[in-house]
C-alpha positions in Angstrom: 0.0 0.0 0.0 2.8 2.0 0.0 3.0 3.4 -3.9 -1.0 3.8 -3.6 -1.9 7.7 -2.5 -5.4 7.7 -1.0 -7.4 10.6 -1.0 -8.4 12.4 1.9 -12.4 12.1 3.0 -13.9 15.7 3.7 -17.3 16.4 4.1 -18.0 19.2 1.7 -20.7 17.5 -0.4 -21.5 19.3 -3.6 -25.1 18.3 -5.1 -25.2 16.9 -8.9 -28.0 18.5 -9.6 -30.5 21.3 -9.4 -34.0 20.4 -8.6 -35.8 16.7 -8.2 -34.4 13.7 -6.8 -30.4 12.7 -6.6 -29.3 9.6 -7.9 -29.2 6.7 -5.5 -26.8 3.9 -5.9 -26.0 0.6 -4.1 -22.9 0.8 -1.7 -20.6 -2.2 -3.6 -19.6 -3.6 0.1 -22.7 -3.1 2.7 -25.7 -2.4 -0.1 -26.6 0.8 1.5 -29.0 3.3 -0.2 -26.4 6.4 -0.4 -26.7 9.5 -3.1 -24.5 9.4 -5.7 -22.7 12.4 -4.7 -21.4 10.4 -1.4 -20.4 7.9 -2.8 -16.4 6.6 -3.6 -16.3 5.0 -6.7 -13.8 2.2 -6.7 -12.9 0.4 -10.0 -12.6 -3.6 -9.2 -11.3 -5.9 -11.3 -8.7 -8.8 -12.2 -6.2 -10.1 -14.8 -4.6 -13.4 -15.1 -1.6 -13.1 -14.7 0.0 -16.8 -14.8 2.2 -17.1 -18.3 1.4 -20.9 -18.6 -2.2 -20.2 -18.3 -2.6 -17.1 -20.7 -1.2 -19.6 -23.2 -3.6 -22.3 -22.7 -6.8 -20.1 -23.0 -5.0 -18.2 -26.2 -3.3 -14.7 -26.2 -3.7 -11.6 -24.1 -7.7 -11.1 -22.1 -8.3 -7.9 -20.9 -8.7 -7.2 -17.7 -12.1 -8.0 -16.3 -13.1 -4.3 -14.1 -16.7 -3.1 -13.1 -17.1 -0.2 -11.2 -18.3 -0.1 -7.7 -19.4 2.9 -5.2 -18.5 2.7 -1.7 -20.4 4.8 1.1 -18.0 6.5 3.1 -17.7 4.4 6.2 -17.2 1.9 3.9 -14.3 4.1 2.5 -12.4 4.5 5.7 -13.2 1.2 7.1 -11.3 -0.5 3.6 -8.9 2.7 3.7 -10.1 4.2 0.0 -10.1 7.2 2.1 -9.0 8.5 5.1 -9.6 10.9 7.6 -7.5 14.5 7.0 -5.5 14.4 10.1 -4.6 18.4 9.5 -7.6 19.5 9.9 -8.7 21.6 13.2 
């Protein structure tokens, strides 16, 4: 974790959108209900990475990713975020 800079969490929300209803999504880890503009999105995915076996199934894959929102306790409880310790 230690090449990976995560981003600090503060609270200063800024709404998507003018009038009506916000987008809800799914947290990816506890299925909250969370707006959209709460959320962390988090791109999860995988590769194979064994030579022998990218030679039996035939050439290079690509890398199977979906993307995923996390709610923010989620975020700090999987460390996508933290806390800003400078802060007063």
């Amino acid at each position: 974790m230690a090449g990976k800079r995560r981003q600090f969490y503060k609270r200063g929300w800024s709404h998507t959108k003018r009038r009506g209803h916000e987008t809800n999504v799914n947290c990816g880890f506890c299925g909250r209900v969370v707006p959209k503009y709460r959320t962390f999105p988090v791109v999860k995915g995988f590769g194979i990475t064994d030579p022998q076996l990218k030679r039996e199934i035939g050439g290079d894959l690509p890398f199977l990713t979906s993307k995923i929102y996390a709610c923010p306790s989620c975020a700090r409880h999987r460390s996508i975020v933290q806390k800003n310790r400078n802060r007063g």
